[in-house]
C-alpha positions as CSV (number, residue, x, y, z in Angstrom):
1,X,102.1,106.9,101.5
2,X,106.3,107.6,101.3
3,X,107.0,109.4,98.1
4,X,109.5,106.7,97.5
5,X,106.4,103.8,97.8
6,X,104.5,105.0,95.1
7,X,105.3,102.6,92.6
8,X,105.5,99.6,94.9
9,X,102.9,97.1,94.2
10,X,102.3,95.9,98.0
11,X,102.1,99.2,99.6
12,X,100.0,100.5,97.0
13,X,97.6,97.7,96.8
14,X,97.7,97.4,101.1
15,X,94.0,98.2,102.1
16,X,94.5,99.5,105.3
17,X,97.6,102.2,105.4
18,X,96.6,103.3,108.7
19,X,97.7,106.5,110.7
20,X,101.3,107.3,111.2
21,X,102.4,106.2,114.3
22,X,103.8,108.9,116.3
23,X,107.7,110.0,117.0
24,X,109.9,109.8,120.1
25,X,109.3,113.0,121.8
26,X,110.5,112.6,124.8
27,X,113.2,110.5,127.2
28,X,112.1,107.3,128.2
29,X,113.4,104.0,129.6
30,X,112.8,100.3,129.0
31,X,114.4,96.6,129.3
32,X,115.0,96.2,125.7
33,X,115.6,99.2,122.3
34,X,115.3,97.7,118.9
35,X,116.3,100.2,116.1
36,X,114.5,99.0,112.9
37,X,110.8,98.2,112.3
38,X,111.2,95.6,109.7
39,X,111.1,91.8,109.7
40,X,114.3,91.3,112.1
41,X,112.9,94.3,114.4
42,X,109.5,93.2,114.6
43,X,110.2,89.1,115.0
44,X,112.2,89.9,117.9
45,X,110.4,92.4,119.9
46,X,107.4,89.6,119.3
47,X,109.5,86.5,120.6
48,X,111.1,88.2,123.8
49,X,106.9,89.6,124.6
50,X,106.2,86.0,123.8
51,X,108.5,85.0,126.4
52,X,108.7,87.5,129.3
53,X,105.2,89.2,128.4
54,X,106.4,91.9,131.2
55,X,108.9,92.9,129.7
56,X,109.2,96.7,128.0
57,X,110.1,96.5,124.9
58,X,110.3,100.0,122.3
59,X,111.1,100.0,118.3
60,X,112.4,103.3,116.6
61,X,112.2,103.3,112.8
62,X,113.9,106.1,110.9
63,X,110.2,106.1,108.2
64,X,107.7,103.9,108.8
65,X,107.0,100.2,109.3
66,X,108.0,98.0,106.5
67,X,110.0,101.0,105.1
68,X,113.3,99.0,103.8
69,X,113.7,95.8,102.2
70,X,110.4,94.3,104.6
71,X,108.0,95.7,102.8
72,X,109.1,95.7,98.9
73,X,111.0,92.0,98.9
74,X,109.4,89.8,96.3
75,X,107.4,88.1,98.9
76,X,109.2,84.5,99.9
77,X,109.0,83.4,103.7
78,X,111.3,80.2,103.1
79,X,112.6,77.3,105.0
80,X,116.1,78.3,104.3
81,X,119.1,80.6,104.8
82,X,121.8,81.6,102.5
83,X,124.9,79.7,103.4
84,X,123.1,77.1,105.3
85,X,125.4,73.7,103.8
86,X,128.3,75.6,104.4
87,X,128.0,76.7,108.0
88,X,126.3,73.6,108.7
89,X,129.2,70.8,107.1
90,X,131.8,71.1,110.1
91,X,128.6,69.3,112.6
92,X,127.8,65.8,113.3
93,X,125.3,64.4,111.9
94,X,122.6,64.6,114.8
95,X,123.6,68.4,114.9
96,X,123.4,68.9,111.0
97,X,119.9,67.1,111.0
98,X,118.1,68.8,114.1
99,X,119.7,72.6,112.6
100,X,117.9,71.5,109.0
101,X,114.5,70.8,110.4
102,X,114.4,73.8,112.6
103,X,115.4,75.7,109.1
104,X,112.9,73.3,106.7
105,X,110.0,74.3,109.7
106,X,110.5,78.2,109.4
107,X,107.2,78.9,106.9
108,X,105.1,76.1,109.5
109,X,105.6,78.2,112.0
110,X,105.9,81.4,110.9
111,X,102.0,80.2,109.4
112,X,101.3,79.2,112.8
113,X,101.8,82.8,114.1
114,X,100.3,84.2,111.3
115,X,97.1,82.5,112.1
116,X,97.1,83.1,115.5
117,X,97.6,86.3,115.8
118,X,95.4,87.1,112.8
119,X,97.6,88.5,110.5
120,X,96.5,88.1,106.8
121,X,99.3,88.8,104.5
122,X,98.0,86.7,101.5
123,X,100.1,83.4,103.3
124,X,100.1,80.3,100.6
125,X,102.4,77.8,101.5
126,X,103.0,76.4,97.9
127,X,106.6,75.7,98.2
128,X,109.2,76.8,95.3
129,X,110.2,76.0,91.9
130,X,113.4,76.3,90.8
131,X,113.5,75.8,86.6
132,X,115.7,74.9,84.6
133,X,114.1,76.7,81.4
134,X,115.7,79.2,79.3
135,X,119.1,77.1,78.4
136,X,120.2,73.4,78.1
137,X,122.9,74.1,80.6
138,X,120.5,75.2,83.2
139,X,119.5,71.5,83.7
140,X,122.7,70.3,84.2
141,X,123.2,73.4,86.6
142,X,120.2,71.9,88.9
143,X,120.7,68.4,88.7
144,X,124.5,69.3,90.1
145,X,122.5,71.6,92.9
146,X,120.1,68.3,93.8
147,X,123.0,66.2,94.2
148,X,124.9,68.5,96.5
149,X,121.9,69.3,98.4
150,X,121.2,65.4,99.2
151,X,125.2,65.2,100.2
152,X,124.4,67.8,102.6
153,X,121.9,66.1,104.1
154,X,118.2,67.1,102.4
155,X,116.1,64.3,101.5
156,X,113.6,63.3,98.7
157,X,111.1,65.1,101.3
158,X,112.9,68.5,101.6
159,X,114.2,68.7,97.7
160,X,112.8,66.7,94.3
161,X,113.3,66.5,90.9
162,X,110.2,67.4,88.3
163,X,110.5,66.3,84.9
164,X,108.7,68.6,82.8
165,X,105.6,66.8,82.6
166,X,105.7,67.1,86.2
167,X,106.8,70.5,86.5
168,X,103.8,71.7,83.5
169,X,101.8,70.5,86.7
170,X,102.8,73.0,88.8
171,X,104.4,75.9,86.4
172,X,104.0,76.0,83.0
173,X,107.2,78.1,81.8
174,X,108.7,78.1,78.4
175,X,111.3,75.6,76.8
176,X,111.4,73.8,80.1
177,X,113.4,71.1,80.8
178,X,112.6,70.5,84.9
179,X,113.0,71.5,87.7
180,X,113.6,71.4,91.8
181,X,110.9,71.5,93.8
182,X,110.9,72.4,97.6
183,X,107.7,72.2,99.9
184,X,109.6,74.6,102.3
185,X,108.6,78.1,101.0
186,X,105.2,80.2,101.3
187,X,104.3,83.0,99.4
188,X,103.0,86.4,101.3
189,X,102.2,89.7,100.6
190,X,105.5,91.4,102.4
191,X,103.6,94.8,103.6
192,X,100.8,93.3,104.9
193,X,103.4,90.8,106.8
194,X,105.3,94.1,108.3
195,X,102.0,95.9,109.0
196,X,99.9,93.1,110.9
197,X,103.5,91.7,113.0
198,X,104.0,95.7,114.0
199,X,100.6,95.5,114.8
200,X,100.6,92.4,116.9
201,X,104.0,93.3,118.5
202,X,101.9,96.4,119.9
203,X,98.9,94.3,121.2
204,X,102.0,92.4,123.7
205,X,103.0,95.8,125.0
206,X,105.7,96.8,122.5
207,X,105.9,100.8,121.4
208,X,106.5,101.6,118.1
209,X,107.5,105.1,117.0
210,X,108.0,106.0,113.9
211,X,109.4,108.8,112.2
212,X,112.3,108.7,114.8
213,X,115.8,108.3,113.5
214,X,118.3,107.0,115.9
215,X,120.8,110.0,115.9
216,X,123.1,108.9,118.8
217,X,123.8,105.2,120.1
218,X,125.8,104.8,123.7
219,X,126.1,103.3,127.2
220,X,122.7,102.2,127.7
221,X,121.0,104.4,125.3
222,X,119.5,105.6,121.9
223,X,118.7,109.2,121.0
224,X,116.5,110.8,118.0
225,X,116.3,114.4,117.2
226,X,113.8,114.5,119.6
227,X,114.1,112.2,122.5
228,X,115.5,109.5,123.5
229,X,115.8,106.1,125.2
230,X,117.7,104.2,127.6
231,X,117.6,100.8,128.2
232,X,120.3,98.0,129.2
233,X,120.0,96.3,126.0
234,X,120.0,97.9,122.7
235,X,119.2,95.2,118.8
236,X,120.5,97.0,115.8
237,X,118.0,95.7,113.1
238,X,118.4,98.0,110.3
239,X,120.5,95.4,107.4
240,X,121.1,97.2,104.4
241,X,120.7,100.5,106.3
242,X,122.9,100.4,108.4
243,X,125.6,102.8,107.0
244,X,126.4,106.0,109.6
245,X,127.6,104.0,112.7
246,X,125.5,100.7,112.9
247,X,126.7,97.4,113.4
248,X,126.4,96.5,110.6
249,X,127.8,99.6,108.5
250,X,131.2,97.7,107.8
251,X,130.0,94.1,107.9
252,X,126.7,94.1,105.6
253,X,126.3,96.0,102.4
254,X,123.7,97.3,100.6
255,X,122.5,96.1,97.5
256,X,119.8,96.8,95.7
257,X,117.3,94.2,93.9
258,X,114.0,95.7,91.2
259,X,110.6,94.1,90.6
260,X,108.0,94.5,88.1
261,X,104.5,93.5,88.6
262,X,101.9,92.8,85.5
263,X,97.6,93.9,85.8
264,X,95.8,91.6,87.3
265,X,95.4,88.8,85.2
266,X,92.7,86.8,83.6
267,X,91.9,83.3,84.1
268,X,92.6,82.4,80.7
269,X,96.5,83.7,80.8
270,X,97.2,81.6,84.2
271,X,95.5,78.6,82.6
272,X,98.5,78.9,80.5
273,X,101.1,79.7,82.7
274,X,100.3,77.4,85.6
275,X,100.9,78.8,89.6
276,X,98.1,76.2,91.0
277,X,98.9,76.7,95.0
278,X,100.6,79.5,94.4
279,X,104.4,78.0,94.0
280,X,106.8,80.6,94.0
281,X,109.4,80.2,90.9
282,X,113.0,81.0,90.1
283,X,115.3,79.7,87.8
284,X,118.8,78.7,87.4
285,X,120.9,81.4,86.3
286,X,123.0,84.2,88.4
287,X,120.4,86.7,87.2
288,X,119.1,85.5,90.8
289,X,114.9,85.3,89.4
290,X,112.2,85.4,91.5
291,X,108.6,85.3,90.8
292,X,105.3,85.1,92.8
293,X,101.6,85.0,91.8
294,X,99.8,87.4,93.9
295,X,96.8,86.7,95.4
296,X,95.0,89.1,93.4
297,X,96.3,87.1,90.0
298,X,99.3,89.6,89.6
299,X,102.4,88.4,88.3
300,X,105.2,89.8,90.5
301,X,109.2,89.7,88.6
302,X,112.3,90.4,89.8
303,X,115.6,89.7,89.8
304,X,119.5,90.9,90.9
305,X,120.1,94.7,91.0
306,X,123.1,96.5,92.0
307,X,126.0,97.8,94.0
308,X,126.1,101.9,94.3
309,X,129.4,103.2,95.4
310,X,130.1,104.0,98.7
311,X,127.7,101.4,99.5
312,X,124.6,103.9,100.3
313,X,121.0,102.2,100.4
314,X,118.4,103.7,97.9
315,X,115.0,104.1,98.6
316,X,113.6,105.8,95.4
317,X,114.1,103.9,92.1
318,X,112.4,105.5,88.7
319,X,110.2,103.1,86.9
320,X,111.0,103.8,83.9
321,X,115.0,103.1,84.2
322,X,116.3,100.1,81.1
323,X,116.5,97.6,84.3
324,X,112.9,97.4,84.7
325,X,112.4,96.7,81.5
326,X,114.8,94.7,81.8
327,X,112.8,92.2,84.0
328,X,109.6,92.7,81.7
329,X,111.8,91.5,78.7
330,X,112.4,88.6,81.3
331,X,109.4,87.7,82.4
332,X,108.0,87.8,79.0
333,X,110.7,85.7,77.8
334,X,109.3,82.9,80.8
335,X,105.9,83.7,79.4
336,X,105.1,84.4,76.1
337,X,101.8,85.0,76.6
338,X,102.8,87.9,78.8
339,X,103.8,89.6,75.3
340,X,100.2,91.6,75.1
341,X,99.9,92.5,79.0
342,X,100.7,95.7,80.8
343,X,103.1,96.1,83.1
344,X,101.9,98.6,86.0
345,X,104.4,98.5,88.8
346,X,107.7,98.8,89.2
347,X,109.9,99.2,92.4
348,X,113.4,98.5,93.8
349,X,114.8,97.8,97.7
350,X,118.0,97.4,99.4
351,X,119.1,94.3,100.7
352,X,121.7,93.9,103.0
353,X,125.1,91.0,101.9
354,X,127.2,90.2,104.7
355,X,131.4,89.3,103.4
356,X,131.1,86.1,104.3
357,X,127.6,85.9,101.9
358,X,125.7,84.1,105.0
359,X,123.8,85.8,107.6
360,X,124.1,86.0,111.0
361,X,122.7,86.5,114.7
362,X,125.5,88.4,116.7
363,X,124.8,89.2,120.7
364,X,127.4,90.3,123.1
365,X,125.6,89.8,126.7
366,X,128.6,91.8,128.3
367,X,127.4,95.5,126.8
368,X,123.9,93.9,125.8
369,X,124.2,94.7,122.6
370,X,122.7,92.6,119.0
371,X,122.0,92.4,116.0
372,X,121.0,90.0,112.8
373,X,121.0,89.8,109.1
374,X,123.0,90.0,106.2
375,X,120.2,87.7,104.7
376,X,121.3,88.4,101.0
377,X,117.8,88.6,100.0
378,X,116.1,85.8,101.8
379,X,115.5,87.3,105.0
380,X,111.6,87.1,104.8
381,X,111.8,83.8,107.2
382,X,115.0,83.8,108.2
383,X,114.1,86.9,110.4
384,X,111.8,84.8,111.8
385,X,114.0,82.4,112.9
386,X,117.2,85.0,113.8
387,X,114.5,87.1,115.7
388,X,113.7,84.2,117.6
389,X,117.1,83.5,118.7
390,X,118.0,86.6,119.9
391,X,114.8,86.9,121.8
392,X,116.2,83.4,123.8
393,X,119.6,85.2,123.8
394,X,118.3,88.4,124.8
395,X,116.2,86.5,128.3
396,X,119.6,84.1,128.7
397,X,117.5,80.8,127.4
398,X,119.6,78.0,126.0
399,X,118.1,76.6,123.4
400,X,119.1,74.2,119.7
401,X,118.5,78.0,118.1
402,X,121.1,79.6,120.7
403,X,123.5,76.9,119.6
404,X,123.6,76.8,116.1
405,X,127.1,77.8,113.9
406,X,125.3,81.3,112.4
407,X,125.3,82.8,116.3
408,X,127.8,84.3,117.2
409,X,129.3,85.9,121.1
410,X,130.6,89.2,121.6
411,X,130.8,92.4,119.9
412,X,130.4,92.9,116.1
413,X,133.5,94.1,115.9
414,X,135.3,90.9,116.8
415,X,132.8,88.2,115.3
416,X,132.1,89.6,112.0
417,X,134.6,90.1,109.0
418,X,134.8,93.3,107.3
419,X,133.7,93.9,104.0
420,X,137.2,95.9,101.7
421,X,137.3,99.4,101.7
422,X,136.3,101.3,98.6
423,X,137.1,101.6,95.4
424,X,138.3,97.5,96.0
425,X,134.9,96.3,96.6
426,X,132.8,98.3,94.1
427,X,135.6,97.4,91.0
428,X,134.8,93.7,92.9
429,X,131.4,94.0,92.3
430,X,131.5,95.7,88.4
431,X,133.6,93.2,87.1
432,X,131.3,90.4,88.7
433,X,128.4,91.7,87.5
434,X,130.1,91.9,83.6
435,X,131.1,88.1,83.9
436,X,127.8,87.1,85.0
437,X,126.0,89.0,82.3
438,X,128.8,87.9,79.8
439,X,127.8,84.3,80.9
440,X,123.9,84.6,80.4
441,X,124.4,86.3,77.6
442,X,126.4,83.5,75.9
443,X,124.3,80.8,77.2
444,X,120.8,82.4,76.1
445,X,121.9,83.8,73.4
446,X,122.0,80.1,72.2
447,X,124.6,81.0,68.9
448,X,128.4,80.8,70.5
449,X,130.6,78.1,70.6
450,X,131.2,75.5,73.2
451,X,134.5,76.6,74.2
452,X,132.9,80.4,74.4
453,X,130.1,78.6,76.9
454,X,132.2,77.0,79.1
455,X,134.6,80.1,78.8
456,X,132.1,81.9,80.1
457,X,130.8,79.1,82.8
458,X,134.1,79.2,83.8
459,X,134.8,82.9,84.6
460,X,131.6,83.0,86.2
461,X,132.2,80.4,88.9
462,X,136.2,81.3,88.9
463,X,134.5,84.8,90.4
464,X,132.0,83.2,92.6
465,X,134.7,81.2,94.3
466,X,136.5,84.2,94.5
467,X,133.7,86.8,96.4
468,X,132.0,83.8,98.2
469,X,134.8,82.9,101.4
């Protein structure tokens, strides 16, 4: 296992690690290069074998499969995309409805695959929770999200209300006042999801290497330090990583999100805390929560991380850093009766954030050149979906996917809007970060004033409205 893996719950607990693939070593040729062997990689190498089974398809990965933000996210493949009301309220109806089922449909039939192929990453489509818990003003919060959701277009079907009774049904979390539920996210175990699609993509033809950092990108071509490859189309799939020449470099940001994960836990402590099905659960604050309950009766935490400057990914985080404990103090806070249980994991990843805080699918046929993401943490089964779409792009197949307002034509360059040059974007950042945590602060703290809450509520969204375009 990677040094930097070591305290990450999924690799650690993944049964079979399997041998290293092998590097590039040599010069080779074939119809389609993908740099990247996570989600975005791997989804589209699989759709385009899926489609033109002849077709020669090779993946380079800097590490290993699953290295980056694929393997260590906190494990939700969801019917959703960041964004998705806003790039979706200039369409007609008709269009607005047809690009919201094909979204809603994403953890179907990425369970579909899953099946089909075999892959068992742990898959329980018990949908998502979304709590308004741990202050009065989180219920108003949701209640205001349900109603802008419906005028987008949702229905009673796609988004719900749960009054607590209902919601100590599902999740039993406390001080609880309701909650949102959606039917359209699963839960999976996100290294067993990289390793069995790598391993799938391979028994279509694809060639993985590993080990083999991308060193060199031009006309037709990829090198490594010890080979290389040329082929007439080229996918840049590396997100956060993507600083050093990528596409992505000066569209889509790295950030950096930590998780905590508890022993495995008796049946007595999840009598009291709920997860029947497996729901996944976050709650309504800009501390951006996200929990799962593993399918060996773990309790997986996280939430938000940070911004380094520069914009540099990190692989290695150190367990015992405050914002770990942090997200115990959290999850305890959710679950009292967490108070007496050890903690024995604790891990970070970087995700990437495009400036326009909504991801994307960009292919210019003219050079035969791609790429996807910016999935601001939910790119679990939005990959899924984007890899698709390039795929079709990639083999020239119309489709609803090929038409919908997140793809965009021609070189990266030219469709996607830069993100500021430093120091603007890391001050940006800081003084976000201090008006969110001045707002939850206030409004968990439960002592100031109403005019210091809605100061606070205030400066937060004033801030929002400003980052978000």
């Amino acid at each position: 296992m990677h040094e930097d893996l070591r305290q990450c719950l999924w690799f650690d607990t993944l049964a079979e690690q399997g041998n290293a693939r092998t590097a590039l070593e040599q010069d080779i040729t074939a119809d389609v290069a993908i740099v990247g062997a996570g989600y975005t990689g791997l989804w589209t190498a699989y759709h385009l074998l899926q489609l033109q089974p002849d077709l020669s398809v090779v993946i380079l990965e800097a590490e290993h499969v699953g290295f980056g933000a694929s393997g260590r996210n906190g494990g939700w493949l969801m019917g959703a995309i960041e964004g998705l009301d806003s790039y979706l309220a200039p369409c007609d109806p008709h269009t607005r409805a047809l690009a919201l089922g094909e979204v809603h449909a994403i953890p179907e039939r990425a369970g579909a695959v899953l099946e089909r192929e075999g892959i068992d990453c742990d898959f329980a489509h018990g949908g998502a929770v979304y709590a308004a818990a741990r202050y009065p003003q989180q219920r108003a919060l949701a209640r205001a999200h349900l109603d802008s959701l419906r005028g987008a277009g949702h229905s009673e079907q796609d988004y719900r209300w749960l009054e607590a009774d209902e919601l100590a049904g599902r999740v039993r979390i406390a001080g609880a006042s309701g909650a949102i539920y959606t039917p359209h996210v699963a839960a999976i175990q996100p290294a067993k999801l990289a390793a069995g699609l790598a391993t799938a993509c391979e028994r279509l033809g694809a060639r993985i290497f590993e080990g083999s950092r991308v060193i060199a990108s031009g006309s037709q071509g990829l090198r490594t330090s010890s080979g290389s490859v040329r082929a007439p189309v080229v996918i840049s799939a590396v997100e956060g990583y993507g600083a050093g020449g990528w596409p992505q470099g000066m569209y889509v940001l790295p950030f950096q999100s930590g998780m905590v994960a508890t022993q495995p836990l008796p049946a007595a402590v999840w009598e009291e805390m709920g997860f029947t099905g497996r729901p996944v659960l976050s709650d309504y604050s800009r501390l951006s929560t996200y929990m799962q309950r593993t399918a060996d009766d773990r309790l997986v935490f996280g939430a938000r991380g940070n911004y380094r400057f520069g914009g540099a990914p990190i692989s290695r985080f150190d367990a015992n850093d405050p914002a770990f404990e942090m997200r115990r103090e959290l999850a305890r806070t959710f679950f009292p009766v967490l108070r007496e249980v050890s903690f024995t994991h604790a891990w970070g990843g970087t995700l990437g954030i495009s400036r326009r805080f909504a991801p994307h699918v960009v292919y210019d046929a003219a050079s035969g050149t791609g790429t996807a993401g910016g999935y601001t943490g939910e790119g679990v089964g939005a990959s899924f979906l984007f890899g698709q779409t390039l795929a079709e792009l990639i083999l020239s197949r119309d489709s609803l996917r090929t038409r919908l307002p997140w793809v965009l034509h021609g070189p990266a360059a030219s469709t996607l809007r830069r993100w500021e040059p430093e120091p603007l974007r890391w001050l940006g950042f800081k003084a976000a970060w201090s008006i969110y945590g001045w707002e939850e602060a206030v409004l968990s703290g439960g002592r100031a004033g109403r005019w210091h809450q809605h100061l606070a509520s205030l400066s937060a969204r004033l801030v929002e409205r400003i980052l978000t375009p």
